[in-house]
Backbone as CSV, one residue per row, in Angstrom:
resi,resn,N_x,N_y,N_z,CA_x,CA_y,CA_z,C_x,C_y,C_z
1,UNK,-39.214,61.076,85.841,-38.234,61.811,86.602,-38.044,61.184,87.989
2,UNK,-39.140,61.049,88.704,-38.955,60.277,89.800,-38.688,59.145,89.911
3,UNK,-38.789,58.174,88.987,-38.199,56.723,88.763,-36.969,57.134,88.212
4,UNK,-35.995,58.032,87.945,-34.655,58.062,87.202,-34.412,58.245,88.867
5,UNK,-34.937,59.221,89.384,-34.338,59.635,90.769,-33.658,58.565,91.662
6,UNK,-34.793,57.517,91.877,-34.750,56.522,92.418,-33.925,55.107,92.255
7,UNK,-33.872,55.531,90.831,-33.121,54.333,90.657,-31.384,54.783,90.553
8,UNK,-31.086,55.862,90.098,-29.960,56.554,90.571,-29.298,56.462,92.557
9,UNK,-30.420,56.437,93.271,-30.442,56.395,94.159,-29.671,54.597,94.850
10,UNK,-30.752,54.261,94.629,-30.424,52.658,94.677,-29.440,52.108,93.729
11,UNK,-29.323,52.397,93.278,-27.652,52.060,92.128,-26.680,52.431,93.100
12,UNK,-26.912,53.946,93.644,-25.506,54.343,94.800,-25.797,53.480,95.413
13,UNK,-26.905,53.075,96.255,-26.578,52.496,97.591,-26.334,51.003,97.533
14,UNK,-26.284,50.414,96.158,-26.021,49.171,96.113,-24.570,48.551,95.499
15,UNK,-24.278,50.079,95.014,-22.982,49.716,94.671,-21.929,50.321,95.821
16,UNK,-22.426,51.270,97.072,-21.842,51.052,98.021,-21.559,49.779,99.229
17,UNK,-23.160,49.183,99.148,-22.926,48.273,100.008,-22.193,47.002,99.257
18,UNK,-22.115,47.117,98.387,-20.944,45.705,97.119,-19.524,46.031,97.918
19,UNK,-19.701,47.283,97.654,-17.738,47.465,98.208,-17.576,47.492,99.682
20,UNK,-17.987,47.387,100.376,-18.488,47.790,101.858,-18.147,46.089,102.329
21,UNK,-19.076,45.482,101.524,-19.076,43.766,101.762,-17.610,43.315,101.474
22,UNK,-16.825,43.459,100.051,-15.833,42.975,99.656,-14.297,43.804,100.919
23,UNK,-14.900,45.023,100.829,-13.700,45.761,101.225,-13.491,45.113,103.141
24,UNK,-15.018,44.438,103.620,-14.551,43.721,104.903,-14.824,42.446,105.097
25,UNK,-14.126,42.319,103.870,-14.436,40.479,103.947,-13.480,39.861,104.503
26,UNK,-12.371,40.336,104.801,-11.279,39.570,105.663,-11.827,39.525,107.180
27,UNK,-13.004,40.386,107.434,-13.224,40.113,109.229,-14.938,39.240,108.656
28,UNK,-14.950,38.966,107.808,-16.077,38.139,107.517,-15.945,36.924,106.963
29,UNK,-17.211,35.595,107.363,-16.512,34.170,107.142,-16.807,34.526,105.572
30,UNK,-16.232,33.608,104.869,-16.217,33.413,103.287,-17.558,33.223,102.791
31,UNK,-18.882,32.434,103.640,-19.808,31.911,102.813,-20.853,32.539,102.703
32,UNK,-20.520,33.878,103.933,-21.369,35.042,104.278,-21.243,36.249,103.001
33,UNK,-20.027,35.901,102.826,-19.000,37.118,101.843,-19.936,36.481,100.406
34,UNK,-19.674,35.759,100.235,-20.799,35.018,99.372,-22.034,35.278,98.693
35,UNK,-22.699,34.739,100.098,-24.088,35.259,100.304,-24.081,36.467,99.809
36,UNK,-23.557,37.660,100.429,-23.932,38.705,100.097,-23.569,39.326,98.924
37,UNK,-22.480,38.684,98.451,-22.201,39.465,96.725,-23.007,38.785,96.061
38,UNK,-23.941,38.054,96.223,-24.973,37.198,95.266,-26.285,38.064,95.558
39,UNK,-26.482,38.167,97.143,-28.048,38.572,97.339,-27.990,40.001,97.295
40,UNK,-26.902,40.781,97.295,-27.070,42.074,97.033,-27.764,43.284,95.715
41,UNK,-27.191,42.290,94.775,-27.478,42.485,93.192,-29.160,41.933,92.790
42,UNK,-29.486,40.985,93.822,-30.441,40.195,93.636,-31.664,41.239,94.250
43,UNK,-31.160,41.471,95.538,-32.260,42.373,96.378,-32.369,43.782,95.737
44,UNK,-31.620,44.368,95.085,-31.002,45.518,94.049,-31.629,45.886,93.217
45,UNK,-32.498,44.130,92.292,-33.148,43.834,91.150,-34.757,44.200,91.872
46,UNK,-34.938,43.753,92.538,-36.030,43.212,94.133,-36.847,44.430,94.178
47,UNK,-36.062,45.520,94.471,-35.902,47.033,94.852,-36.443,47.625,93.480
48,UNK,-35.943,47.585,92.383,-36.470,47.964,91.673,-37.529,48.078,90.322
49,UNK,-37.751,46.755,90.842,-38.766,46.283,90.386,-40.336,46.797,91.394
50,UNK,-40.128,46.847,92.621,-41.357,47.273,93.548,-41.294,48.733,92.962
51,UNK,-40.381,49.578,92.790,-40.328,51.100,92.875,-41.265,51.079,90.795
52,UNK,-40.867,50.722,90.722,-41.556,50.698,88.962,-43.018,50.687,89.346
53,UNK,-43.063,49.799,89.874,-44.296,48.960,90.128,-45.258,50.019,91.004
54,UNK,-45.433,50.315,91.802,-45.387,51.690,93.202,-45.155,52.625,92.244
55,UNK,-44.624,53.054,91.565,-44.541,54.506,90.780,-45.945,54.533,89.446
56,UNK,-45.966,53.238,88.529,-46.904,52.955,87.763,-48.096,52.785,88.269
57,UNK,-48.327,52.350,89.475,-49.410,52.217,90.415,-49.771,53.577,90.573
58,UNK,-49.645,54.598,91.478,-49.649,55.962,91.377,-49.804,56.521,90.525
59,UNK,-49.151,55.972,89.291,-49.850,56.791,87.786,-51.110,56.550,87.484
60,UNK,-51.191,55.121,87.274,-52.830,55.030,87.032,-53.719,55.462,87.646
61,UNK,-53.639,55.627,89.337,-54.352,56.366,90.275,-55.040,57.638,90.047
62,UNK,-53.991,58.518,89.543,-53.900,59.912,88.591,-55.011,60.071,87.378
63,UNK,-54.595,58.724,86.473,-55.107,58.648,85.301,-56.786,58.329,85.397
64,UNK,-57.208,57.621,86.250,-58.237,56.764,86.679,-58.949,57.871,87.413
65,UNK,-58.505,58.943,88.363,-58.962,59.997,88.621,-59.355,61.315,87.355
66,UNK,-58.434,61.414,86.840,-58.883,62.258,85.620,-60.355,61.768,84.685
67,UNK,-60.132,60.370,84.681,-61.114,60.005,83.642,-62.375,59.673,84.400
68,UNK,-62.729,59.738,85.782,-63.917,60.138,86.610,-64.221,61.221,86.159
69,UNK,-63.231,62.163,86.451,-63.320,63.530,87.014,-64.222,63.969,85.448
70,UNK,-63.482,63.183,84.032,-64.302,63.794,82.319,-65.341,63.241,82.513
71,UNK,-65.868,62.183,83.321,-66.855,61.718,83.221,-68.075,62.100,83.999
72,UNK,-67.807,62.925,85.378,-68.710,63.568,86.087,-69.051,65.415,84.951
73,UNK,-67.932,65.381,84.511,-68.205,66.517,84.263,-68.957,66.373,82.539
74,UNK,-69.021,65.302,81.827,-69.829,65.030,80.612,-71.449,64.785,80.676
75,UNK,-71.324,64.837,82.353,-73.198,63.933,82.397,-73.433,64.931,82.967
């Protein structure tokens, strides 16, 4: 649930800043305009790959705590 959240999240904000870039690219040089419709999608990918990563991390944390927790309480 919290990784749908998130990535819903970052989908808006990356498909705002796409149009944001294109929609002022006439007061921007061309190679910048560029740059950024390439590294946007890229940093996008970047983003959500750490949040997977950071969310699965935290799970095991959980999991790794529980299975102390059967194990203090078996001995």
């Amino acid at each position: 649930l919290l990784y749908g959240i998130t990535v819903v999240l970052w989908s808006i904000i990356a498909v705002i800043l796409f149009f944001l870039v294109l929609a002022n690219s006439s007061y921007m040089n061309g190679g910048l305009v560029f740059l950024f419709v390439l590294g946007i999608p890229v940093v996008y990918l970047l983003i959500l790959i750490y949040t997977r990563m950071s969310i699965e991390l935290i799970i095991n944390f959980f999991d790794i705590g529980k299975d102390i927790k059967a194990i203090r309480e078996s001995s």
